[in-house]
N, C-alpha and C positions, 0 to 999 in steps of 0.2 A: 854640770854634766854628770848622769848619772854613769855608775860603771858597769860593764857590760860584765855578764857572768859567764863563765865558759861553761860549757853544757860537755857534762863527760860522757861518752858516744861508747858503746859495746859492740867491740869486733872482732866476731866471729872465729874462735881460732881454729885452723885446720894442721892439721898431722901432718899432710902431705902437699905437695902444690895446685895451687889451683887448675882448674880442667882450662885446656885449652880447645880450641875449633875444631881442632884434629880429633879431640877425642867423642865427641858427637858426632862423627863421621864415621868413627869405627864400630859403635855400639848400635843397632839397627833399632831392636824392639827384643822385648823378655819372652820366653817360651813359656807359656802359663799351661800345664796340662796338671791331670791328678799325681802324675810321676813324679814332676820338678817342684811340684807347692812342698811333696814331702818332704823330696830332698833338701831344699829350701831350710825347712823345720828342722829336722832331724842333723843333717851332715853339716848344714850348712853349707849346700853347694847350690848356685844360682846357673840357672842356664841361659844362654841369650843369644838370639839369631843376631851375626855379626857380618861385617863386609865382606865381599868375596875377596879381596887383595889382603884382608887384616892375618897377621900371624900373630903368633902368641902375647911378644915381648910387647904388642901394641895395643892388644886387650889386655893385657894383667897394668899396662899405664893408665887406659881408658878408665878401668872400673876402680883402681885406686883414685883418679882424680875426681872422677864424677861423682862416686858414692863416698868418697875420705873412711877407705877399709884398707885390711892389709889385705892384700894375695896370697895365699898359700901356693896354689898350683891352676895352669890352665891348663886342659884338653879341648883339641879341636878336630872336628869332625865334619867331613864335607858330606851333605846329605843332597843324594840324587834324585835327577827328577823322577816321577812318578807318571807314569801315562796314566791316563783320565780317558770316559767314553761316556758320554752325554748324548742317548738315543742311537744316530746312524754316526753323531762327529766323534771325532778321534783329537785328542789332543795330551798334550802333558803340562802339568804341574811343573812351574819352576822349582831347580834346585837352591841349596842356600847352604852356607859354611853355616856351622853351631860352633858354641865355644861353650864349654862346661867349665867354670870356675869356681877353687873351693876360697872361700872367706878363713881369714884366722876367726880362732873360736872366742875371741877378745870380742870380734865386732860383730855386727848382724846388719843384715839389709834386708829390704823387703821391699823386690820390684813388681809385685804385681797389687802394689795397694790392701789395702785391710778388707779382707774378703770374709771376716768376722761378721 
């Protein structure tokens, strides 16, 4: 019989705990505008349309676990709808909570992809 060789396997280490279900629930989608990519750059602050129920304490966990960053600070701002007029109809643009989050300046992230 020959002996079997054990295969040494490389896992991943994270800072923080891994994301749970709850935390793709609270994270919607990134605000990608010319404003937030500078910010992004410069401050290091990431902006992201988040859930309407989400408060802070759930996003500063959300974006530590998903992205493995630190949080400095969140700001959160509920942006109202906007009426819209399309010809004779009349209607409004849904509202949506924003969360403005600063990263420690240790880490970086980059949610809207390499737009290099």
């Amino acid at each position: 019989m020959a002996a079997k060789k054990k295969v040494a396997t490389k896992v991943e280490e994270r800072k923080y705990a891994a994301p749970a279900i709850e935390s793709f629930d609270v994270i919607i989608a990134p605000i990608v505008t010319e404003k937030t990519m500078k910010q992004q750059q410069e401050e290091n602050i990431v902006t992201l349309k988040v859930a309407k129920n989400a408060n802070r304490a759930q996003v500063k966990l959300a974006v530590e676990q998903i992205f493995n960053v630190k949080v400095d600070r969140v700001n959160i701002v509920n942006v109202l709808p906007k009426a819209k007029r399309v010809g004779r109809y009349e209607g409004k643009v849904s509202g949506y909570k924003k969360a403005i989050v600063k990263i420690n300046a240790a880490d970086k992230i980059n949610v809207a992809g390499d737009a290099e």
